[in-house]
N, C-alpha and C positions, 0 to 999 in steps of 0.2 A: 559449619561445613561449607566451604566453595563452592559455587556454583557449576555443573561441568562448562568443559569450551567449549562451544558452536564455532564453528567458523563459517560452514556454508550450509545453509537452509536450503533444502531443494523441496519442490512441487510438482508434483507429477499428478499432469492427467490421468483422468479416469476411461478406460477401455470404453466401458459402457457409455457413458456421458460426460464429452469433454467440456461441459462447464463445469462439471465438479473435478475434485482432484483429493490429493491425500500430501499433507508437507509433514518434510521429515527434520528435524534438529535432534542427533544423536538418537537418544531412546525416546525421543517426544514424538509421535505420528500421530496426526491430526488431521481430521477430514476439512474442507476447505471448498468455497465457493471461485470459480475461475469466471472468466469473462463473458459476454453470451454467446458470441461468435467462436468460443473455444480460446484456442492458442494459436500463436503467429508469429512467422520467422521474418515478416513483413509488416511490422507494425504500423496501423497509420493514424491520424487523429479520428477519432468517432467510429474507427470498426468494428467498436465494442468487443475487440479480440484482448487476451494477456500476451504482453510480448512475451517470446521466448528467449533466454539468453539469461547474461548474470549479472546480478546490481547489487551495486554495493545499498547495505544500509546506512544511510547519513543520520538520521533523527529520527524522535517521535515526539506525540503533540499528545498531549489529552483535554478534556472537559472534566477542567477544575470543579465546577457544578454540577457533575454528574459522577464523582467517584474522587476516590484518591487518589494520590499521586502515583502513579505506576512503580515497582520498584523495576529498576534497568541499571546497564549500565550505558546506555546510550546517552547523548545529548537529547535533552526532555525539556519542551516547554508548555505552558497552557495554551491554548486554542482561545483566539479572542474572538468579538462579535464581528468586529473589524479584520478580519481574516479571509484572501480569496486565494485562489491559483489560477493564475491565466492559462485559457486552452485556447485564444486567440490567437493564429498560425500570422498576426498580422504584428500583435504587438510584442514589441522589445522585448519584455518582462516574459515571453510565450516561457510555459514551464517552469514558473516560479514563481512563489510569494509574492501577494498584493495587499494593499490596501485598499479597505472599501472605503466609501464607493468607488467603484473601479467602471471606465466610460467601455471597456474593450469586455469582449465574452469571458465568462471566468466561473470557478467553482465557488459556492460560499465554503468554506471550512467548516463554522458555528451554524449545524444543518440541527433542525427537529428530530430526523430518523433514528439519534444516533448511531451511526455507521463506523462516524468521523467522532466518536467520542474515544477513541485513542485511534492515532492513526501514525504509521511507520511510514516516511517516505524515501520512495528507493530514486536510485541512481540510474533511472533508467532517461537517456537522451536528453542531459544534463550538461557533459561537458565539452562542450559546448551545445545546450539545447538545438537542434535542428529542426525549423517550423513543416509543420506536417507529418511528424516520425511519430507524435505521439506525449501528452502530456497526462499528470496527476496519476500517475502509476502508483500506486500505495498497498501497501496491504492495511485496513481496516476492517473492523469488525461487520460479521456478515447476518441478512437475514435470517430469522427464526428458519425458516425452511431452505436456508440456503440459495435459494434465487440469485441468479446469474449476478456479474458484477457489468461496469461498462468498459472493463477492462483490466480491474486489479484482482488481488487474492485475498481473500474474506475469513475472518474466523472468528465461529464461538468467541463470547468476551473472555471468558476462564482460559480458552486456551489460549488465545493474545497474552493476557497476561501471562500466562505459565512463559512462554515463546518468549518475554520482554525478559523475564527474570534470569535469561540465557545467555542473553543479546550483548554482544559488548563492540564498541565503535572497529571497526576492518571487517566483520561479520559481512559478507554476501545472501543472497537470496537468488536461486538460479532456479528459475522454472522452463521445464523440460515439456520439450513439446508432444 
């Protein structure tokens, strides 16, 4: 049996508490961790807010060591040790894959918590990244209790994966403020 289409993943804030929220893919609704500063139609670097607005999904990454290969149909590659994202508003590379060691501020990818043990990243202030709007927007997988994000959208491992098994390269992800 085919997988149904998704085409746009939306996230909607939570009335009560806009760092939680609920994403929708067709008949998939799943509860979901947002950012801690809530949601923002003014995204900027470190206001630990979720942009508002809609991105495309480019890829996803997993931890080879930590699970199997996700099924998707996205572009999918393992997550190395040598893996960062600069959020350096200063360096070139701001908002994109690095190599470690990396001399400018930046995220590791290969973290302990696993958060980033499969992780989707979106299109958000990418084409052409703009320094200060906002980097490493992702949705990965979220704390046991859900606890805020510093800016992305977070979800149970079972439901990431369910959500990948959907996901096919033009898929959007639009989180509503």
């Amino acid at each position: 049996m085919k997988p149904s289409r998704v085409n746009v993943i939306r996230v909607f804030r939570s009335a009560t508490d806009p760092r939680r929220g609920r994403l929708q893919a067709g008949n998939l609704v799943l509860p979901c961790a947002l950012g801690r500063s809530g949601t923002s139609r003014a995204k900027r670097e470190g206001d630990g807010a979720s942009p508002v607005g809609r991105f495309r999904i480019l890829q996803a990454f997993y931890r080879a060591d930590r699970g199997q290969r996700p099924r998707t149909g996205l572009r999918l590659r393992p997550i190395r040790p040598g893996d960062g994202w600069s959020d350096d508003v200063r360096d070139r590379r701001y908002n994109h894959l690095v190599p470690l060691p990396c001399p400018t501020s930046h995220e590791r990818m290969w973290r302990d918590d696993h958060l980033y043990d499969l992780v989707v990243i979106l299109g958000h202030n990418d084409d052409p990244p703009v320094p200060g709007l906002g980097s490493a927007i992702f949705l990965h997988l979220a704390k046991p209790d859900y606890a805020p994000t510093h800016g992305c959208v977070a979800l149970a491992r079972a439901d990431l994966e369910a959500l990948l098994t959907k996901a096919r390269p033009g898929d959007t992800l639009e989180i509503r403020g």
